[in-house]
N, C-alpha and C positions, 0 to 999 in steps of 0.2 A: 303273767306268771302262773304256772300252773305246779298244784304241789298231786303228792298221793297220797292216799292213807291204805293201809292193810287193815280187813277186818278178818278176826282168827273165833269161826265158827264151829262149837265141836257137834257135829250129827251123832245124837245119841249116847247114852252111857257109854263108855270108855271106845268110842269110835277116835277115827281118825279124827284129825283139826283139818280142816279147808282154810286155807289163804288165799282170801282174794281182793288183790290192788283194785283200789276205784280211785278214778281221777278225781278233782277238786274244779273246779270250773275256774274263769277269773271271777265271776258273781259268789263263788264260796257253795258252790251246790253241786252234790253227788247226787248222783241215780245207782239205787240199790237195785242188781239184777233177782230176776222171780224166783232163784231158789235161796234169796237170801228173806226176801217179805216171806216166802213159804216156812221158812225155816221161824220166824219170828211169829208166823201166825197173822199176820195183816196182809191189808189190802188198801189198794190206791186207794187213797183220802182218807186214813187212817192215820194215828200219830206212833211215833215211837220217843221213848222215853231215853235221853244219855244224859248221865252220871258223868261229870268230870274229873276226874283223879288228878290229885297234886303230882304225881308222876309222870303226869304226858298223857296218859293212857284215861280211857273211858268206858264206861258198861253201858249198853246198851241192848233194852228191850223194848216188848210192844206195851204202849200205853194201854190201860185198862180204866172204862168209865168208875166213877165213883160213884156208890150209891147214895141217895138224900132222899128227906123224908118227901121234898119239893117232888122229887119224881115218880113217888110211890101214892102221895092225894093227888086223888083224882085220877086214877088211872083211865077208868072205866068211865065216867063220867059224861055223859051224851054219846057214846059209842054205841049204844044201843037200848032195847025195850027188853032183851031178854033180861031172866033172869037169872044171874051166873051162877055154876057149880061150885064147889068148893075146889077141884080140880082147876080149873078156868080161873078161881080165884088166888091159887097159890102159884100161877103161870104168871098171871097179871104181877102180884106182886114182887117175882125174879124178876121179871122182865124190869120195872118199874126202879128196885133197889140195884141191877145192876147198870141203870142211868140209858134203860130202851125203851125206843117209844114205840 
C-alpha cells in the first residue's frame, strides 16, 4: 500500500506556496527532493524536526544542535601548542556552544 503526503512550502515572505506530493514507500519512507532540504537549510545526514498536530497536519523544520557546557570544555584541548587569540577563542567557543566539533 502506498499513501502520499502534500508538503506546502512558502519560498519567502508573501511568495507563492509550492505543493509538492511525495510518495510514502510500503517501509514508511519519503525522499525529500533538493529544493525542498535547500529550502530547509539541510543536507544529506542531517535531521529535521516534525511536530505533529492533533489535526492530521504537522510542522516541520531543520533540526538545530543544542549547545552544552560538555561541548564547550575542552574545545581546544590537545589541538594544538599555539597560543590562541581571543578572536580564535570566541570562534572555538560558537563553534563549541552551537554543538561543532
Amino acid at each position: 500500500m502506498q499513501f502520499c503526503i502534500i508538503i506546502r512550502v512558502e519560498f519567502g515572505r508573501g511568495a507563492k506556496m509550492a505543493t509538492l506530493t511525495l510518495k510514502v514507500t510500503e517501509r514508511g519512507q519519503v525522499t525529500l527532493r533538493k529544493e525542498v532540504l535547500k529550502h530547509f537549510g539541510v543536507k544529506p545526514g542531517e535531521r529535521l524536526d516534525i511536530a505533529l498536530q492533533p489535526n492530521g497536519t504537522a510542522t516541520v523544520q531543520a533540526a538545530r544542535p543544542k549547545g552544552s557546557i560538555e561541548n564547550f570544555i575542552g574545545r581546544l584541548e590537545g589541538k594544538t601548542r599555539k597560543v590562541a587569540t581571543v578572536e580564535e577563542i570566541n570562534e572555538a567557543a560558537a563553534r563549541g556552544w552551537a554543538g561543532l566539533r
